[in-house]
C-alpha positions as CSV (number, residue, x, y, z in Angstrom):
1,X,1.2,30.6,9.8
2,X,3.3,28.3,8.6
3,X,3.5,27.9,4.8
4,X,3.1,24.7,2.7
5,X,6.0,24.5,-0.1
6,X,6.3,22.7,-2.9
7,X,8.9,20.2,-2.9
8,X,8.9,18.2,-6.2
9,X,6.5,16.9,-9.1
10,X,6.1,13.9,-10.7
11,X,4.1,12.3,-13.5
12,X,2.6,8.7,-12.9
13,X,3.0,6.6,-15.9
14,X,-0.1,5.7,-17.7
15,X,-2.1,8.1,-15.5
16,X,-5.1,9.5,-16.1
17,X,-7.0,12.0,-13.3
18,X,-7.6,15.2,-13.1
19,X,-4.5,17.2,-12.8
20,X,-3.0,15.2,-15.5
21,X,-1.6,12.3,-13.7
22,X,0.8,15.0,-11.6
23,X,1.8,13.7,-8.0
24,X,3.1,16.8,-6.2
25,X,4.9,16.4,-2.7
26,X,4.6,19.3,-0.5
27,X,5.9,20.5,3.3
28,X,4.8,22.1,5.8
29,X,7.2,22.6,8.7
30,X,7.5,19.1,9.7
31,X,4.7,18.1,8.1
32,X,5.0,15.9,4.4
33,X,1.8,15.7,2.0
34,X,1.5,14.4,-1.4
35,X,-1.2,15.5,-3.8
36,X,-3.1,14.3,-6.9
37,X,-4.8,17.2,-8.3
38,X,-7.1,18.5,-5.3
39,X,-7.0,15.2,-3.9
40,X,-4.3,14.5,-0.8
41,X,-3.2,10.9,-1.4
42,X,-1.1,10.7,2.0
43,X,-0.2,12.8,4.7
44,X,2.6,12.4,7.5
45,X,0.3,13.4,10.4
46,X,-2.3,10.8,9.1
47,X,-0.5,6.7,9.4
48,X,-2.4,4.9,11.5
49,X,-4.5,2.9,9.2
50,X,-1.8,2.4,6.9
51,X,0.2,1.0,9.7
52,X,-3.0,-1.1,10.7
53,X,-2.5,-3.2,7.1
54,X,0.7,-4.2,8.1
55,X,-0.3,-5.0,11.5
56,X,-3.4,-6.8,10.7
57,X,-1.2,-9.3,8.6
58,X,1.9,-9.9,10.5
59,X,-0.7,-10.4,13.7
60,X,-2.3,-13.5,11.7
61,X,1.2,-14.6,10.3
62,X,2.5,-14.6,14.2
63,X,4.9,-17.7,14.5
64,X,5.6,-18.4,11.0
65,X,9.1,-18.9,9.4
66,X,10.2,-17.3,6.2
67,X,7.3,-14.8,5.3
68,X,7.3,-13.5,2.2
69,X,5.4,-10.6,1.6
70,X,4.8,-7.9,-1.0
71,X,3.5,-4.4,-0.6
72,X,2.5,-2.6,-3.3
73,X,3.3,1.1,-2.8
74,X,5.8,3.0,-1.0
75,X,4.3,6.0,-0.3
76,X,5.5,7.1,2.7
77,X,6.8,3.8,4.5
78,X,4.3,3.7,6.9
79,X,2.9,0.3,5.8
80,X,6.4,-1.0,5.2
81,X,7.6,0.4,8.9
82,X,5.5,-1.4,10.4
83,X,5.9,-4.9,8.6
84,X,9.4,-4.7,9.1
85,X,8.9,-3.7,13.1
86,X,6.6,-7.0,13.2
87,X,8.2,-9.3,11.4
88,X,11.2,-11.3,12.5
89,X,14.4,-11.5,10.8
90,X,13.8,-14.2,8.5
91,X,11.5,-12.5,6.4
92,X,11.6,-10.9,2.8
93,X,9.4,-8.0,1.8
94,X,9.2,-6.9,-1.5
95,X,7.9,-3.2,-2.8
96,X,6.5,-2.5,-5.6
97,X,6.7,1.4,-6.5
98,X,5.9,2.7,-10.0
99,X,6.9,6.1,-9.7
100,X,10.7,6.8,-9.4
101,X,10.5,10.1,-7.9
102,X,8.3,8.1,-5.0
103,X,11.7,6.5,-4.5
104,X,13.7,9.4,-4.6
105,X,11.6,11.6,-2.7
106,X,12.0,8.5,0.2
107,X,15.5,8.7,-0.1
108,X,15.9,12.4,-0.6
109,X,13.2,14.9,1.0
110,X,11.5,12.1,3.4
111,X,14.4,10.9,4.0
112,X,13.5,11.5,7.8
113,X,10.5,9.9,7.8
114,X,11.8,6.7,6.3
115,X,14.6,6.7,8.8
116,X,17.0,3.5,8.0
117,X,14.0,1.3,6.9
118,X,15.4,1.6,3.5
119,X,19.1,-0.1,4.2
120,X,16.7,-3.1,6.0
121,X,18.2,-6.3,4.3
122,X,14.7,-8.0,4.0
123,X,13.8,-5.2,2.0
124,X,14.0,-5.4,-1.9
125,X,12.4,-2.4,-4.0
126,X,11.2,-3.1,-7.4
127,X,10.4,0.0,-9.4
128,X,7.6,-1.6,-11.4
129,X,3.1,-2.1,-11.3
130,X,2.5,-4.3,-8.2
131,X,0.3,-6.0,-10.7
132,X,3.6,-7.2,-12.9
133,X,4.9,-8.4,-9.5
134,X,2.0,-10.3,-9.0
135,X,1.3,-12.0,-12.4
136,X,5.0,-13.0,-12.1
137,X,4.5,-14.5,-8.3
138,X,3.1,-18.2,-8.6
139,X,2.4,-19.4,-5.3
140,X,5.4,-17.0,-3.9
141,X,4.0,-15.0,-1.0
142,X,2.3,-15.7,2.5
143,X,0.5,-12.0,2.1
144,X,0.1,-9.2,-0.5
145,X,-0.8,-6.1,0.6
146,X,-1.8,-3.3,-1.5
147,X,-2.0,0.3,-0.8
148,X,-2.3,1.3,-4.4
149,X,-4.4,4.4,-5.8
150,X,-7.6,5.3,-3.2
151,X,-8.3,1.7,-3.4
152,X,-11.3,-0.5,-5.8
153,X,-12.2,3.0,-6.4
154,X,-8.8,4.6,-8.3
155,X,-8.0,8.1,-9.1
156,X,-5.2,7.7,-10.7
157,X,-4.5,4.6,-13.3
158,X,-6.7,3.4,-15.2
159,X,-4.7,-0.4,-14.8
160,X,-5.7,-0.1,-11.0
161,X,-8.6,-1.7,-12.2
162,X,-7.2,-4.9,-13.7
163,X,-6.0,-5.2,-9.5
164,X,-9.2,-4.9,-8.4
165,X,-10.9,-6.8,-10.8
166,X,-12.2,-10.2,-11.0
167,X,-9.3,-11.1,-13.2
168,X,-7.1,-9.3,-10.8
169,X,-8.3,-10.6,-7.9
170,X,-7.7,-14.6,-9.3
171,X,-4.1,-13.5,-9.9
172,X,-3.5,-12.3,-7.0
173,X,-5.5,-15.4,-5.1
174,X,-2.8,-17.5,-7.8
175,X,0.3,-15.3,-6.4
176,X,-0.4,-17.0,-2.6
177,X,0.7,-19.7,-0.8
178,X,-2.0,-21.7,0.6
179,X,-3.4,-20.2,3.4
180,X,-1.7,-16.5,2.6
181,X,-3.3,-13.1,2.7
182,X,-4.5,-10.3,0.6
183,X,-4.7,-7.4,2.4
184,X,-6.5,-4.2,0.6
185,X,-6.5,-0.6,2.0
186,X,-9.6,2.0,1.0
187,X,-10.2,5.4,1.3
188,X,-14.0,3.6,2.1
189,X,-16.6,0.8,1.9
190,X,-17.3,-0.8,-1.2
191,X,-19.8,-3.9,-0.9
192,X,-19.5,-4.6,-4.5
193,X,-15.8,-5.0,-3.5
194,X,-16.5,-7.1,-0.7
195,X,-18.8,-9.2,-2.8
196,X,-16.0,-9.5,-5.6
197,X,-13.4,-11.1,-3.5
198,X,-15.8,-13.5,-1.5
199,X,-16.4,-14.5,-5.9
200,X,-12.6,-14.7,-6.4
201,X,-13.1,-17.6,-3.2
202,X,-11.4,-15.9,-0.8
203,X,-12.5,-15.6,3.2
204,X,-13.2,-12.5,3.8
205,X,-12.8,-9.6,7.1
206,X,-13.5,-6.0,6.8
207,X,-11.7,-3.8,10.0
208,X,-12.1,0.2,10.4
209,X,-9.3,1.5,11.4
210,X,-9.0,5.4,12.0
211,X,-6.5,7.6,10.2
212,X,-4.8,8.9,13.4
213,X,-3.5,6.8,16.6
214,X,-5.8,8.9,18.8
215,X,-8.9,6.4,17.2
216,X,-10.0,10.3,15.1
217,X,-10.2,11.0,11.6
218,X,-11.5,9.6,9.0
219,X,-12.9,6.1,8.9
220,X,-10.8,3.8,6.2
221,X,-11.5,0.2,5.3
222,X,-8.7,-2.6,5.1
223,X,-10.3,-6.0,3.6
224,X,-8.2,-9.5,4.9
225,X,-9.1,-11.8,2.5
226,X,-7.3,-15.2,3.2
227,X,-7.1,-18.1,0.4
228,X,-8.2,-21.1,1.5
């Protein structure tokens, strides 16, 4: 058997779950997990749906010029992979990663996961909440897509909430260009969720998508909601 190892820790700022905030990034042969408490956040076997809320947007932003987008979370690049393999060279994608050793661990451990994706120049990082980002974006991006926490539902900051929210949700409608896209990934269904964005005035799509490319696993939830 091989044995999982611990890589690294790392506290989240403002955090509040059980296990006291504490990401922990572990390996298993060629296999990468990271862990909140007893909870596994992302795993490198597991992409697919991830890669599906990149997809998803770039599909419905086919033929446009100068896309600006924003992801909020790095994680393990899966989301941001994909953009960048769909989008054409015009493009700018901004991501917004709270935790530094995220960064690090993408540049250091994961390093072969995240391949050159990093040295892309349509790529900026900001180490900061994807909600600053947002509150800070007026009318900026074509699509915002958010990978943050387990989604509505978060495990780990209790600010994930002010994203979600109704207030949230208006900011991040005000952040758009007309016609752009907020795309939200979930561990699973929320109707109160779905509800809440139709309130913010958005258009709204649910998809499940799988967690693995073989169409197994579990069943996760991306919401499109377009601004009118």
């Amino acid at each position: 058997m091989i044995p999982r190892v611990l890589i690294d820790t790392a506290e989240i700022p403002g955090a509040f779950a059980e296990g006291g905030g504490q990401l922990k990034l572990f390996r298993r042969g060629d296999e990468f997990s990271i862990m909140l408490g007893g909870n596994e956040l992302m795993n490198s076997r597991l992409s697919s749906s991830e890669e599906a809320l990149a997809t998803l947007a770039c599909a419905r932003l086919a033929g446009k010029t100068g896309v600006h987008m924003a992801i909020g979370g790095l994680g393990m690049g899966f989301t941001l992979r994909a953009a960048l393999h769909a989008l054409p060279a015009d493009a700018r994608i901004v991501v917004a990663e709270l935790v530094p050793s995220v960064i690090a661990w993408a540049k250091g451990p994961m390093a072969e996961i995240f391949g050159d994706s990093l040295s892309d120049p349509r790529l900026a990082i900001a180490q900061q909440d994807v909600g600053v980002l947002i509150d800070n974006a007026e009318g900026s991006f074509d699509a915002i897509l958010l990978d943050v926490d387990n989604g509505p539902d978060g495990l780990t900051r209790a600010s994930n909430d002010r994203l979600y929210g109704a207030i949230g949700l208006a900011r991040a409608r005000k952040a758009l260009r007309a016609g752009g896209l907020l795309l939200i990934w979930s561990s699973g269904p929320s109707p109160m969720f779905t509800a809440r964005l139709k309130n913010a005035g958005f258009i709204v799509e649910e998809q499940v998508v799988r967690a693995t490319r073989s169409g197994r696993g579990a069943r996760h939830i991306i919401w499109i909601a377009t601004a009118p």
